[in-house]
N, C-alpha and C positions, 0 to 999 in steps of 0.2 A: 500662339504656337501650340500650348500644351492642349488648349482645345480642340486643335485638329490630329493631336495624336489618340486623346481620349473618345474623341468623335469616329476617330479610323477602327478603331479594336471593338467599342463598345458596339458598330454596327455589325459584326457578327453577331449578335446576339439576336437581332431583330426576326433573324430566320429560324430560333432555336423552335423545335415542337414539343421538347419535353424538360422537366428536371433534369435528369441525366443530364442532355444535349446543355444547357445552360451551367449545370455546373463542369462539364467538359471544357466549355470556352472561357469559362470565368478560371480554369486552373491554368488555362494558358495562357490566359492576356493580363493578368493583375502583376504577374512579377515584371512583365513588357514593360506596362504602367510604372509600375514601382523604378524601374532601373530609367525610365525617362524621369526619372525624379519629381511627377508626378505625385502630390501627396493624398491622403484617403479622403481627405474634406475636398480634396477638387474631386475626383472621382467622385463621392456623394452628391455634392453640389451640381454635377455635370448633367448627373443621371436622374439627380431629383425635376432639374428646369424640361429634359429634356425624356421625362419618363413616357408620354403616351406616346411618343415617338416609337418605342419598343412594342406597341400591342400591336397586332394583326386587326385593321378596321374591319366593322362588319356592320352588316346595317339589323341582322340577327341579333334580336335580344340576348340571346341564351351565349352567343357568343361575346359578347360584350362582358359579361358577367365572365367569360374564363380568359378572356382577353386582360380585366384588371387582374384575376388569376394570379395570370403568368407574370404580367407587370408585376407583382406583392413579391412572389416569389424569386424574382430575378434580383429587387430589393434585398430581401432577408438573407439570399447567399451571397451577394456582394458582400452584405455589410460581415457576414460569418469570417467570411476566404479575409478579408479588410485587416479584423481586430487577430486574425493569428499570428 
């Protein structure tokens, strides 16, 4: 159950194009998370098994490189917005 709530929020993210855009969805779905009583280790844990699922496939080299990118960075604000 808490996987299909984490699975439901965390898929806006797949369509973010920027910082901004990902830190925008990440301000409005982690307290969602949080009040489903959802804890930060399921969150990480969710997002870690199911990380390349958030990059944009490409068969473009140069895009694959900003594809991990944005993946690292969807990371690094999670885990910021997590620990406040």
């Amino acid at each position: 159950m808490k996987e299909e709530i984490i699975s439901k929020y965390l898929e806006r993210l797949k369509s973010a194009n920027s910082a901004s855009e990902i830190n925008s969805i990440l301000d409005e779905i982690i307290p969602i998370l949080k009040a489903s009583g959802i804890s930060i280790g399921e969150i990480i844990s969710y997002f870690r098994i199911h990380q390349r699922d958030y990059e944009i496939k490409s068969q473009d080299h140069q895009n694959s490189i900003a594809n991990y990118n944005k993946s690292q960075d969807v990371i690094q604000l999670l885990m910021l917005k997590l620990n406040k």
